[in-house]
C-alpha positions as CSV (number, residue, x, y, z in Angstrom):
1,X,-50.9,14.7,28.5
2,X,-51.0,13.6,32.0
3,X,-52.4,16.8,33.9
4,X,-55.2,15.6,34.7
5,X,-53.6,12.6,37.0
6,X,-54.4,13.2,40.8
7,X,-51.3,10.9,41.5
8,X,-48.6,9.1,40.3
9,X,-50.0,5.8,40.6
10,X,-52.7,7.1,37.9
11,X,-50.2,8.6,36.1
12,X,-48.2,5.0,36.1
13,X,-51.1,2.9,35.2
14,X,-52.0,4.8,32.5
15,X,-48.4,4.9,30.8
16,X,-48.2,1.5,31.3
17,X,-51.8,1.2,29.5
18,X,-50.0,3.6,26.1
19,X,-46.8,1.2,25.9
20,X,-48.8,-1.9,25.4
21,X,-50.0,0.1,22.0
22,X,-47.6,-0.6,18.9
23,X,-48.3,3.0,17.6
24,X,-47.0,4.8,20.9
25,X,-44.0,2.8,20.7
26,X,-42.9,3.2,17.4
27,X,-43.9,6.8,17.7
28,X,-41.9,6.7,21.2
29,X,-38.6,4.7,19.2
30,X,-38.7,7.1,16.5
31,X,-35.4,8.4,16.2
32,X,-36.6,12.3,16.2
33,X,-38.9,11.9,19.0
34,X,-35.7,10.5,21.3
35,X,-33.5,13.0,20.6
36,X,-35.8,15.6,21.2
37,X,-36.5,13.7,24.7
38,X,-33.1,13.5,25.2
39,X,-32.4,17.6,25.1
40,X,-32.2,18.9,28.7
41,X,-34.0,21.9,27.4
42,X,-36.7,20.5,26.5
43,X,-37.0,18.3,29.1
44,X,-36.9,21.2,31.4
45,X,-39.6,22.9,29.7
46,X,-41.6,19.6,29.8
47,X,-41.3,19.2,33.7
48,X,-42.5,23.1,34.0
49,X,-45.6,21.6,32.0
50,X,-45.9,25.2,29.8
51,X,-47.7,23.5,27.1
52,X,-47.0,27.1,25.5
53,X,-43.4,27.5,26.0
54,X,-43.1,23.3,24.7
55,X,-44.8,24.7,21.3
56,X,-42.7,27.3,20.6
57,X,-39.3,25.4,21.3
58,X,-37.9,25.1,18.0
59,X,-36.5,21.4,18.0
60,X,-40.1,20.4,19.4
61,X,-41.7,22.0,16.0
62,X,-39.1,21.0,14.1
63,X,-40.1,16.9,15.5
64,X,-43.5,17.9,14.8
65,X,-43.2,19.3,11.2
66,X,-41.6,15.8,10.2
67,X,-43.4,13.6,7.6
68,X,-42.5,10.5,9.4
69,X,-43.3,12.0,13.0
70,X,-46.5,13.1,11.7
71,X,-47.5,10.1,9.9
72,X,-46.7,8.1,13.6
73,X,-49.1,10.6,15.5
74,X,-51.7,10.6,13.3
75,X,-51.7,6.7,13.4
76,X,-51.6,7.1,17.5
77,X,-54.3,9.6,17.4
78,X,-56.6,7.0,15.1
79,X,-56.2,4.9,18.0
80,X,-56.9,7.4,20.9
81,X,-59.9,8.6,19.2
82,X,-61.0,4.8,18.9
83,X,-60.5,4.2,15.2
């Protein structure tokens, strides 16, 4: 997601730019997605940034495959795709 950031700063400001959007947040509240980013695994695997080895982790599918996760990013993704 944020790969392509030269620095921190950018990185910053533009995290500050996705909290001011209701749909991150309550995608970001939703009780799933904290507890996945809450598991030291996972978070482990994030900071590595293996965008392959994230997939395959099984609670990170698991978040994914949820009706009410799913409905939350596909309302976030109407917004980054300017819907």
């Amino acid at each position: 997601m944020f790969g392509a950031f030269q620095s921190y700063g950018e990185m910053m400001k533009a995290l500050m730019q996705l909290m001011k959007d209701e749909r991150f947040r309550k995608l970001m509240a939703n009780p799933k997605v904290q507890g996945l980013l809450k598991d030291p695994e996972f978070l482990q695997l994030a900071q590595a940034k293996d965008i392959t080895k994230i997939k395959d982790h099984p609670k990170f599918g698991s978040v994914m495959n949820d009706p009410e996760v799913a409905e939350l990013m596909s309302r976030f993704k109407e917004r980054t795709h300017g819907t």
